[in-house]
C-alpha positions as CSV (number, residue, x, y, z in Angstrom):
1,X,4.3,-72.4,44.4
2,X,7.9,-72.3,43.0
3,X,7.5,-68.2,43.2
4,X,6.2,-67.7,46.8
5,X,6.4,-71.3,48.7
6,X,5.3,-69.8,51.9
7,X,2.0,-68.3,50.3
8,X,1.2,-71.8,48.5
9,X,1.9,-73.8,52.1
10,X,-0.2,-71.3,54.0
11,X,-3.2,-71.7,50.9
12,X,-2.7,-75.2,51.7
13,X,-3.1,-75.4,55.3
14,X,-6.6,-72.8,54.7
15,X,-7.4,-75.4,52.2
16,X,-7.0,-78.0,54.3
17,X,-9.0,-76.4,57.2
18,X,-11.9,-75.8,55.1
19,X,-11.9,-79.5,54.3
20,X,-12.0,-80.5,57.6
21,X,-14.5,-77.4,58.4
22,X,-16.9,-78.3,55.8
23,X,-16.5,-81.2,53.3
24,X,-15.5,-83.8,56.1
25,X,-19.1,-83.4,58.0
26,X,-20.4,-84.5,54.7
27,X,-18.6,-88.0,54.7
28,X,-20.4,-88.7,57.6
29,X,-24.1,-88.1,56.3
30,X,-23.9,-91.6,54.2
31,X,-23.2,-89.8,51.0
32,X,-21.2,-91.4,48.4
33,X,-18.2,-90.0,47.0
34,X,-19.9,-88.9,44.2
35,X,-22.4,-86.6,45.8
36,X,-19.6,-84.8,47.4
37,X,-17.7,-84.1,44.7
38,X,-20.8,-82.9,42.5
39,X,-22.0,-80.4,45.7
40,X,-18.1,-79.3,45.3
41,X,-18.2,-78.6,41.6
42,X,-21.7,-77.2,41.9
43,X,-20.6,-74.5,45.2
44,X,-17.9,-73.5,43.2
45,X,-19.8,-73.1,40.1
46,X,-17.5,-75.0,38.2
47,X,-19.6,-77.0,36.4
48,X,-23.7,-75.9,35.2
49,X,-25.7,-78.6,36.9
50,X,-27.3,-79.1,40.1
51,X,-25.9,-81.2,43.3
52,X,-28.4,-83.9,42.8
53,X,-27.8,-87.4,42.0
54,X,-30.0,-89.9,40.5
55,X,-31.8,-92.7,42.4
56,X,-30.6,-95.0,45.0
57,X,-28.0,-91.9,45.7
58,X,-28.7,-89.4,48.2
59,X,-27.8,-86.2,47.3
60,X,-26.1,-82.7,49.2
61,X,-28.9,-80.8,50.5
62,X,-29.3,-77.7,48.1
63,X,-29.0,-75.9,51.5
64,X,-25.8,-77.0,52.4
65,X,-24.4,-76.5,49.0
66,X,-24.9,-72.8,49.4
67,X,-23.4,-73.2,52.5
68,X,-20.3,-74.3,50.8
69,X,-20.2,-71.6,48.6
70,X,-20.5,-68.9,51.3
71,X,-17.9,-70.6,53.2
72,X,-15.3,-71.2,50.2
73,X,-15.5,-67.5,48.7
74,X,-15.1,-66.6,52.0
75,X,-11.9,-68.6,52.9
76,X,-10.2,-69.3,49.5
77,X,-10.8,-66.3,47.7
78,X,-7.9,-67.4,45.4
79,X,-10.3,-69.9,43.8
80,X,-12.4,-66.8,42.3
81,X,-10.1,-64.6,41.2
């Protein structure tokens, strides 16, 4: 960021877009916070479990976890390299 601002503001508005693209859909699927943030961690295979959560939570579909992942490598490719 301190190096090249304009790169880091134009990650950020990418970043932003894919939020809006793909994790704000989510919010409106009655998932709790929770469930979000574990089908993030899980897409991005940042963490070695699986997206679901334990009863009375609903979970991320396993399908639309994937679809995450396609969609993040695909935008923010910083994030894997």
């Amino acid at each position: 960021m301190l190096r090249e601002p304009e790169r880091a503001l134009a990650f950020e508005h990418r970043l932003l877009a894919f939020f809006q693209e793909y994790v704000a859909p989510l919010t409106g699927q009655s998932l709790c916070p929770a469930a979000i943030d574990k089908a993030l961690c899980s897409a991005g295979g940042w963490c070695g479990l699986s997206p679901r959560l334990r009863w009375p939570y609903r979970s991320v579909e396993v399908e639309a976890v994937e679809h995450l992942a396609r969609a993040a490598r695909a935008k923010l490719p910083e994030l894997w390299t």
